[in-house]
BALOBA-1460 file (C-alpha; in Angstrom, 3 decimals):
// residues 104
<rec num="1" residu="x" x="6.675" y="33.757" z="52.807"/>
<rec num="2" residu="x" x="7.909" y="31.627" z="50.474"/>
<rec num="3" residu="x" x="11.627" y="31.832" z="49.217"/>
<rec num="4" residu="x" x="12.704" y="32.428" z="45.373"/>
<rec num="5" residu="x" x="13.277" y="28.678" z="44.747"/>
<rec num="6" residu="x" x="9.735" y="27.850" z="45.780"/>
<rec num="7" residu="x" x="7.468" y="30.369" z="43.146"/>
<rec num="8" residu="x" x="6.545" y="28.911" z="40.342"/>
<rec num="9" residu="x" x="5.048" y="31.063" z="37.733"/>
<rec num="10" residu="x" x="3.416" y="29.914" z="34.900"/>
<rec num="11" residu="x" x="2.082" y="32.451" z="32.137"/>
<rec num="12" residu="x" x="0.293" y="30.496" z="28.995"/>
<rec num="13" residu="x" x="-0.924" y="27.174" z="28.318"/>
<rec num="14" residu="x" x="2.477" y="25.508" z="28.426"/>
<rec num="15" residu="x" x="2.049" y="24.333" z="24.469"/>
<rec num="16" residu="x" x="5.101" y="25.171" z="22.457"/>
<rec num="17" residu="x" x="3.975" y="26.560" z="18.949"/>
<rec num="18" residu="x" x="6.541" y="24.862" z="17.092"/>
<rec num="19" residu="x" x="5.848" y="21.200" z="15.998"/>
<rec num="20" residu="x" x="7.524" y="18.401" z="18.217"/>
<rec num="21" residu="x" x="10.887" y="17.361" z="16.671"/>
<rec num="22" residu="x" x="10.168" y="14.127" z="15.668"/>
<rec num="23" residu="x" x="7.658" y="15.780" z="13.025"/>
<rec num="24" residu="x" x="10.132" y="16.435" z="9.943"/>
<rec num="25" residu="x" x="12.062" y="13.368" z="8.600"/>
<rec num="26" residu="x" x="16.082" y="14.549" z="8.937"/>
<rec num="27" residu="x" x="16.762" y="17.457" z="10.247"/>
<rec num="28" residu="x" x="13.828" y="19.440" z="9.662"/>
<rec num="29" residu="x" x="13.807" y="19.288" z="5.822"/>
<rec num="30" residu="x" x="10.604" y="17.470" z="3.938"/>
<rec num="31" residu="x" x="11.027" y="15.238" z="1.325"/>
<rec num="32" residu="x" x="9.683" y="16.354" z="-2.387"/>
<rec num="33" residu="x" x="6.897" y="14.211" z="-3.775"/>
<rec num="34" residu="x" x="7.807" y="12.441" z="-6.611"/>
<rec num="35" residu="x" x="5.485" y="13.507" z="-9.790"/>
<rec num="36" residu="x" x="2.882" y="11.352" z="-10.346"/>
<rec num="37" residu="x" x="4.050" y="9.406" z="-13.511"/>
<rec num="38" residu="x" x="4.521" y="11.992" z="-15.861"/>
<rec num="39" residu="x" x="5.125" y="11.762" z="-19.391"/>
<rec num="40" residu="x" x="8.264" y="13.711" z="-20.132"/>
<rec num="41" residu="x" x="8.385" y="14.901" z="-23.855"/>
<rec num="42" residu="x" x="9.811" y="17.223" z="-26.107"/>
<rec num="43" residu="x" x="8.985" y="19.901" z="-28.914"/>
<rec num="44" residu="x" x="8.940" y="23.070" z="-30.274"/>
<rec num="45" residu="x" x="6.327" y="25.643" z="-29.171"/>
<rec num="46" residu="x" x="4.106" y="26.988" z="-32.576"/>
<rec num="47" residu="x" x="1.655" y="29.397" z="-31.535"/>
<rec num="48" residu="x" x="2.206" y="31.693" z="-28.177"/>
<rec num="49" residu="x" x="-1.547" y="32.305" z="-26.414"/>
<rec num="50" residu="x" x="-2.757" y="34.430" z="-23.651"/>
<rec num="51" residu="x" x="-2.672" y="33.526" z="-20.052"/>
<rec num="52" residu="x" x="1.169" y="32.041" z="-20.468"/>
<rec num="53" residu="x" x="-0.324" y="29.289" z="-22.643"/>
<rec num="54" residu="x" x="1.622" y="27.785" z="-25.880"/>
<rec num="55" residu="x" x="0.651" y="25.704" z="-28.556"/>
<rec num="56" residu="x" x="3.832" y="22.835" z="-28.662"/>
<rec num="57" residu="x" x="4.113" y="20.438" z="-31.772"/>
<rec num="58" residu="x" x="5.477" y="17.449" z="-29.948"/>
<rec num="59" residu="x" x="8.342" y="15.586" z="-31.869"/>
<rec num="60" residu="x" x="6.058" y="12.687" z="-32.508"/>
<rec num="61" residu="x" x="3.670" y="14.974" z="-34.432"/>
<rec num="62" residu="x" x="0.813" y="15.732" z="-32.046"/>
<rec num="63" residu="x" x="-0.259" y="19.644" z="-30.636"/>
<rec num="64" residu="x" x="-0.385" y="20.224" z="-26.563"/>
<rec num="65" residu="x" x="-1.534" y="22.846" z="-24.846"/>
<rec num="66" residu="x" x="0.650" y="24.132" z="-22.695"/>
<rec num="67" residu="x" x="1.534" y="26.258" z="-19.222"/>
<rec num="68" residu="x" x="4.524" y="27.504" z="-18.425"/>
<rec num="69" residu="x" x="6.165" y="25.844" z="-14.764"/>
<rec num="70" residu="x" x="6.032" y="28.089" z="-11.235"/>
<rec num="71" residu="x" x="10.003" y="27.926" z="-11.714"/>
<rec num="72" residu="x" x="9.929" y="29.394" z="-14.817"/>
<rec num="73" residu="x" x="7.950" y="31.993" z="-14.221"/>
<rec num="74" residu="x" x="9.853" y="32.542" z="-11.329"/>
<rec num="75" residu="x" x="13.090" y="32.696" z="-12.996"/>
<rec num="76" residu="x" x="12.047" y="34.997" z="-15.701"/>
<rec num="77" residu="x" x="12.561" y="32.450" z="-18.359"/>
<rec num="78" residu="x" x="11.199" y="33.543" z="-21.417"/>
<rec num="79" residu="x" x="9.782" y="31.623" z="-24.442"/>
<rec num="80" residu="x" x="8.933" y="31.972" z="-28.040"/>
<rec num="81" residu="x" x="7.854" y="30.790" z="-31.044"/>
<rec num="82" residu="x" x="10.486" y="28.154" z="-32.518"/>
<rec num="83" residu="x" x="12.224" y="27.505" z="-28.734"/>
<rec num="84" residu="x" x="12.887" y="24.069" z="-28.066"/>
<rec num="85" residu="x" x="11.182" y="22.903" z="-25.039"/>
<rec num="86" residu="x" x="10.767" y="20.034" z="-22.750"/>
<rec num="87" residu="x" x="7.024" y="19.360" z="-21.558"/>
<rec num="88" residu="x" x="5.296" y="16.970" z="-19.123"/>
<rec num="89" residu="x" x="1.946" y="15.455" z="-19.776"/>
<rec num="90" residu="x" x="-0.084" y="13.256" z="-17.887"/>
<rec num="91" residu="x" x="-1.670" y="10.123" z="-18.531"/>
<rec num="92" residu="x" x="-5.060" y="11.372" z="-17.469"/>
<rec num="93" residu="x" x="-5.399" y="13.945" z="-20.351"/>
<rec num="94" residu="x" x="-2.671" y="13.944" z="-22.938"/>
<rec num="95" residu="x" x="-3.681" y="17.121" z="-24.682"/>
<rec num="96" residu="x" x="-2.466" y="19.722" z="-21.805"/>
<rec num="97" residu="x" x="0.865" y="19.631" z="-20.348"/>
<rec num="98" residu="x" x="3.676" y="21.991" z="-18.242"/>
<rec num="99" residu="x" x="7.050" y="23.334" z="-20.246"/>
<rec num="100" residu="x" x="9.243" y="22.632" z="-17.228"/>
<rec num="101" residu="x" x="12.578" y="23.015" z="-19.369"/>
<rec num="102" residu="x" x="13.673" y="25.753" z="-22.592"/>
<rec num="103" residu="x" x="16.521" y="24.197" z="-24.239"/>
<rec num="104" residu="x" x="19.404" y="26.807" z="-26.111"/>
């Protein structure tokens, strides 16, 4: 017979089902990806559609179509007609664009 020291059991593969600790740059917390050179403007939003969209006459005269941002819809934040907003557009098609900020 074999004493206590000598049993080795072994139940599973042996793979821990976490990811090693060298996978997540400091302390376990990954880095936001920077936005991929986006156009930050502002306006006022016109014409509310369906499907959260809004028509936004940008200060520099020209209409975007626009979605509200997840965090906004997250948070509730509500928009109308005449709000000030803060939109970004990107380079590849400068006719749609996210409100990511409603001004006061």
């Amino acid at each position: 017979m074999a004493g206590r020291s000598q049993i080795a059991l072994h139940f599973g593969f042996g793979r821990c089902w976490r990811a090693p600790t060298g996978a997540h740059p400091a302390g376990g917390q990954t880095l936001p990806k920077p936005k991929e050179d986006a156009i930050v403007l502002e306006g006022t939003v016109t014409e509310s559609l369906p499907n959260a969209m809004f028509r936004v006459e940008l200060e520099n005269g020209h209409y975007v179509l626009a979605h509200i941002s997840g965090k906004m819809r997250m948070h509730y934040i509500r928009i109308l007609p005449g709000d000030r907003v803060q939109v970004e557009v990107t380079p590849y098609d400068l006719q749609r664009g996210r409100i990511t900020y409603r001004y006061k």
